[in-house]
C-alpha positions in Angstrom: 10.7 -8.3 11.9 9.2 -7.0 15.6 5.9 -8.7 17.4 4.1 -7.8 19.8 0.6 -7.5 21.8 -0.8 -3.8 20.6 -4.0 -2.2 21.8 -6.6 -0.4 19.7 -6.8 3.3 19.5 -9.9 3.3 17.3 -11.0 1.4 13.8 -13.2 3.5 11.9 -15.4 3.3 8.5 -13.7 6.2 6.2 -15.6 4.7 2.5 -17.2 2.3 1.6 -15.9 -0.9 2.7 -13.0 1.1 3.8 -11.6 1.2 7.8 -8.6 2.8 9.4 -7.5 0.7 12.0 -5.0 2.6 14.9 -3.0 0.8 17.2 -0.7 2.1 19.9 2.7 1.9 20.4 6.4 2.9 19.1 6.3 2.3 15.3 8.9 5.2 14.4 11.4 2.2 12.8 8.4 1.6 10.1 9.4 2.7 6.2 7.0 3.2 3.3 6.2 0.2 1.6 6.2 -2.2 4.3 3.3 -4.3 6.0 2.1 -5.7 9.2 0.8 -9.4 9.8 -2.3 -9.3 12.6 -3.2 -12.5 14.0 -7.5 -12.6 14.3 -9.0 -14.8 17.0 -10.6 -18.1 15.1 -8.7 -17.7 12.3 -5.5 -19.6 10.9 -3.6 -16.9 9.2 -2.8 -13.9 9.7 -3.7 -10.9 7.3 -1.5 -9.0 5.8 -2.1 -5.1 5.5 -0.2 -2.2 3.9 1.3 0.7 6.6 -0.6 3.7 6.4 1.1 5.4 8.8 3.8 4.6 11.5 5.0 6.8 14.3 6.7 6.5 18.1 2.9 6.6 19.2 0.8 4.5 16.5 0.7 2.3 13.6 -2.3 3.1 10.6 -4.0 0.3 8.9 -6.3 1.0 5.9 -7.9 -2.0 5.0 -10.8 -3.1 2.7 -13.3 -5.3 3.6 -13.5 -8.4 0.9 -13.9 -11.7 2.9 -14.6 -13.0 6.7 -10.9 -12.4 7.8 -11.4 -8.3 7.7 -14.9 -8.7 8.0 -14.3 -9.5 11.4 -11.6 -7.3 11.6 -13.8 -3.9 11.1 -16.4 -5.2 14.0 -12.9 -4.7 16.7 -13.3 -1.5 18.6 -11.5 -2.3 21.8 -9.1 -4.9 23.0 -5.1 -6.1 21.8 -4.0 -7.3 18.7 -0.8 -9.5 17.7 0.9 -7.6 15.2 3.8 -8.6 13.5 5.4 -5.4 11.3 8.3 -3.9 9.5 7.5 -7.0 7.3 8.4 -6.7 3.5 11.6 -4.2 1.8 9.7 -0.9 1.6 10.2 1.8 -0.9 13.4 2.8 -2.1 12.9 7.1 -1.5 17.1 7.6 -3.3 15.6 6.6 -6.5 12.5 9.8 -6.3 14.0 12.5 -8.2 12.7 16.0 -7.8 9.0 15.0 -9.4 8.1 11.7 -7.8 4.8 10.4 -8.9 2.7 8.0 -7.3 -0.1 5.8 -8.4 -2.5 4.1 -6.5 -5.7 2.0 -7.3 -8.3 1.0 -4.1 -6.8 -0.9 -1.2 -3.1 0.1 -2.9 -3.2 3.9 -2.1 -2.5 3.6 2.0 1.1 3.2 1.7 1.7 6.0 -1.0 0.2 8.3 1.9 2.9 7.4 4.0 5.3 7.2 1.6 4.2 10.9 0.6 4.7 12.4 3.7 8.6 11.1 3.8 9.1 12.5 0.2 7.5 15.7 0.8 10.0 16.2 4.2 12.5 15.6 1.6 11.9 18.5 -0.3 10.4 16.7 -3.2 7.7 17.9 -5.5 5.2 15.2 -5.3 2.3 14.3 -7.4 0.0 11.4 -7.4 -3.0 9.2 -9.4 -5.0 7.4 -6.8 -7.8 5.2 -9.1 -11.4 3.9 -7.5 -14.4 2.3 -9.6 -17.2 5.2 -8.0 -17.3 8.3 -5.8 -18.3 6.4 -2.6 -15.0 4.4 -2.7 -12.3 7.3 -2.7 -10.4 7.7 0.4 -7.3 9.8 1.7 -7.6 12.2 -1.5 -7.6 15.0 0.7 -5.2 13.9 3.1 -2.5 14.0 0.2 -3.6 17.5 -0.6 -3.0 18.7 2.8 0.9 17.1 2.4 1.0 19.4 -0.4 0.7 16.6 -2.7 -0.8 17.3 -6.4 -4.0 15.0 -7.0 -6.1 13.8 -9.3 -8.8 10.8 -8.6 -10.2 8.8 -11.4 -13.3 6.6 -11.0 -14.2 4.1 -13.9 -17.7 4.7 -13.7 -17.1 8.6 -13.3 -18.9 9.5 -10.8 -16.0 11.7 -9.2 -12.5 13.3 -10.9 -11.4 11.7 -14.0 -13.4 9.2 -16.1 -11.4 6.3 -16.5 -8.3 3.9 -14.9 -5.2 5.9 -13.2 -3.3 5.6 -16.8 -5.9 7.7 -18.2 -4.7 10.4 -15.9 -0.9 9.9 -15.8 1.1 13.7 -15.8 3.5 15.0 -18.6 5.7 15.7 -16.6 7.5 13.0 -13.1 11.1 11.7 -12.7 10.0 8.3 -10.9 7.2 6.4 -10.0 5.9 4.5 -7.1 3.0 2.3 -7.6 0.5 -0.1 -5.2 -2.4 -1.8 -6.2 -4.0 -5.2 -8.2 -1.8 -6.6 -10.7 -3.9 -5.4 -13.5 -3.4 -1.8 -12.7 0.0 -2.8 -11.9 0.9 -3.9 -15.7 -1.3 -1.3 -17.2 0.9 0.9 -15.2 4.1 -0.7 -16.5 2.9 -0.2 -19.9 2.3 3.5 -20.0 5.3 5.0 -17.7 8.4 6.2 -20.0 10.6 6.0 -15.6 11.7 3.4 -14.0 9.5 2.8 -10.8 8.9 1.0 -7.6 5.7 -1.8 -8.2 4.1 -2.9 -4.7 2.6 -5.9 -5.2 -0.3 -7.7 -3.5 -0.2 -11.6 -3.0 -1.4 -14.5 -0.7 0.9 -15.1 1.9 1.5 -18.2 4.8 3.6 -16.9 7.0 4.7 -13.4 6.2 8.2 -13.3 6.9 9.9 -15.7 4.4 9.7 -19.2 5.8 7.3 -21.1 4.2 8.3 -19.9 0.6 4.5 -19.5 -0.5 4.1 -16.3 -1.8 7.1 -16.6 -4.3 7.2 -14.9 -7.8 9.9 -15.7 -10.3 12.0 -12.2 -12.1 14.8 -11.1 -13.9 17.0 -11.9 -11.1 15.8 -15.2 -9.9 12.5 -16.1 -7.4 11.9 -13.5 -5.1 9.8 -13.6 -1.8 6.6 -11.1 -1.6 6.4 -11.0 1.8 10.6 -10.7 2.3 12.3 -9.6 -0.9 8.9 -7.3 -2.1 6.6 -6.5 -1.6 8.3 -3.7 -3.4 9.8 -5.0 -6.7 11.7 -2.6 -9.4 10.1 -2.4 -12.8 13.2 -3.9 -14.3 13.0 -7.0 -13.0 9.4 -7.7 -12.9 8.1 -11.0 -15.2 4.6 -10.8 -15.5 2.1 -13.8 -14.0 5.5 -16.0 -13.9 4.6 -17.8 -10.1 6.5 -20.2 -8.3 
């Protein structure tokens, strides 16, 4: 875990209800998969938001906008923000294979962006199913096509790509799967893969780091922390809506 006081390059709108927050600074240490914690002014806790992107010069936040915490969050265009990162396990890139696919639904596609451009470095052939409910939600579709990345975009109402949920749209043909997104998708995803796979999953958390023991989920191998363990758990071990 690393904190510290990190100025903003810029936080734009890129969808609807979508921003891309940059902040400055040496990030390089970051992996795919893992999160930072930002501490907002006026409120309690901190929120918790998927690494888009990590670098020696910034650190990329996608975040949706779903309650007063981010809300307030998107109106910051200047000024320093406590960050706590390299929070959570990440993904584990020695299980890819040479066909890697990656799933993502909504607010859960960030990571696989910057988990796609480590697996494309690696030489990998890498396809992936990012999942939105309309057109005016779908973000970072063609930044995965300039990685070289195969896409396809499903919206339920289909307005845009494939009519349907991501497991409507799933390849013949992927050695391993990475996934990130509500716990719905999550299981549906579960359901239809014939690979084992990486599952990302979203939850409330305290702290962020492990100590207050809040966001714990029980599996195969005993309770697990989100925010310490995960948020990355293998598809093995996962027990469905078993909380602690």
């Amino acid at each position: 875990m690393k904190n510290g006081i990190y100025p903003i390059i810029s936080n734009e709108k890129i969808a609807e209800n979508v921003f891309k927050l940059n902040l400055a600074g040496d990030f390089s240490s970051a992996k795919p998969g893992q999160f930072a914690n930002l501490k907002l002014s006026g409120f309690y806790l901190r929120r918790p938001l998927s690494v888009h992107h990590a670098d020696g010069e910034k650190l990329s936040l996608i975040y949706k906008v779903v309650g007063k915490g981010t809300e307030h969050l998107s109106g910051l265009k200047a000024g320093d923000i406590d960050t706590l990162w390299d929070l959570g396990n990440g993904y584990d890139l020695s299980a890819a294979g040479e066909y890697p696919l990656l799933i993502g639904g909504g607010a859960g596609v960030p990571p696989l962006c910057f988990l796609a451009e480590r697996l494309v470095a690696a030489g990998k052939k890498v396809s992936a199913v990012i999942g939105f409910n309309r057109k005016e939600e779908v973000f970072c579709e063609e930044e995965l096509k300039a990685l070289g990345v195969k896409v396809t975009v499903t919206t339920a109402d289909g307005s845009f790509g494939v009519k349907g949920f991501v497991t409507d749209a799933l390849p013949e043909k992927y050695s391993y799967v990475y996934t990130c997104g509500p716990e719905p998708m999550l299981k549906a995803v579960y359901g239809a893969i014939t690979t084992g796979g990486d599952f990302s999953f979203e939850e409330r958390m305290g702290c962020g780091f492990g100590a207050c023991m809040g966001c714990s989920c029980k599996t195969v191998t005993g309770y697990k922390r989100i925010c310490k363990e995960g948020p990355v758990l293998k598809k093995e071990e996962i027990l469905w809506r078993i909380q602690g």
